[in-house]
Structure formats: structure tokens, C-alpha cells
N, C-alpha and C positions, 0 to 999 in steps of 0.2 A: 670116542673116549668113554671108560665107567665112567660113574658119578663121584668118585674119590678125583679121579685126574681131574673134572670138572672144576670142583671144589679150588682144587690147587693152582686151576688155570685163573679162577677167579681171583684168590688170594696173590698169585706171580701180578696179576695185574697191576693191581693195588702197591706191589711191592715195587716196580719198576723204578729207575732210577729216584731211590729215597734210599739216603745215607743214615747210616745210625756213630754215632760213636763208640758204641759197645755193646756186647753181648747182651746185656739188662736192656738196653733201652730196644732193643730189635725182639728180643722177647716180650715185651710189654706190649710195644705195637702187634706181633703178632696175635697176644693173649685178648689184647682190645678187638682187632679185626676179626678171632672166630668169634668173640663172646658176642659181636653185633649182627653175628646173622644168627634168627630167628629159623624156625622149621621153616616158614613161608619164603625167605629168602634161598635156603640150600636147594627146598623141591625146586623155584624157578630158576637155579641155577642148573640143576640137574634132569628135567624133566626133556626128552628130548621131542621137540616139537615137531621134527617133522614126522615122526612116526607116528605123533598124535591125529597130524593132519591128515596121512595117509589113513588111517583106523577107523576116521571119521568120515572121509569121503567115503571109503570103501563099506561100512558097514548105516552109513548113512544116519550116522546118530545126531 
């Protein structure tokens, strides 16, 4: 997956059986859910590890 689908798999999460009564109130949640993640939260959402792992074994860093 990019790191936009990341992002959204992360937010579908979050979103998962949670009812809103209206439009306002699902946008809110939503607006609250991106404004809390932080740059540190998106890279560890997007950062893909195992390629790190392989990059690191292989180049021995």
C-alpha cells in the first residue's frame, strides 16, 4: 500500500463500527482524528518496516 492508503487504513480503523447522527458530527470526528496525529504518528504509520529491515540487514547498518 502508498502511504496515503496507509493513512486511511489507519483512520478506517478508528472509524469501524462508530455511528454518528449526522454529517457535522462524523466530520468533527473526522477533523479531531487527522488534527491528532502528529508527523511522528503519520511516518510510524507509513514507514514500511520491513524494507527497513531488509536495508539494514543487507547493508549492515
Amino acid at each position: 500500500m502508498n502511504p496515503c492508503e496507509q493513512v486511511w487504513q489507519y483512520i478506517k480503523k478508528r472509524f469501524k463500527n462508530k455511528t454518528f447522527e449526522n454529517m457535522e458530527l462524523l466530520k468533527e470526528w473526522l477533523y479531531e482524528t487527522l488534527n491528532a496525529m502528529d508527523n511522528q504518528k503519520v511516518k510510524s504509520i507509513t514507514s514500511n518496516h520491513h524494507y527497513l529491515k531488509i536495508f539494514t540487514s543487507v547493508f549492515m547498518v
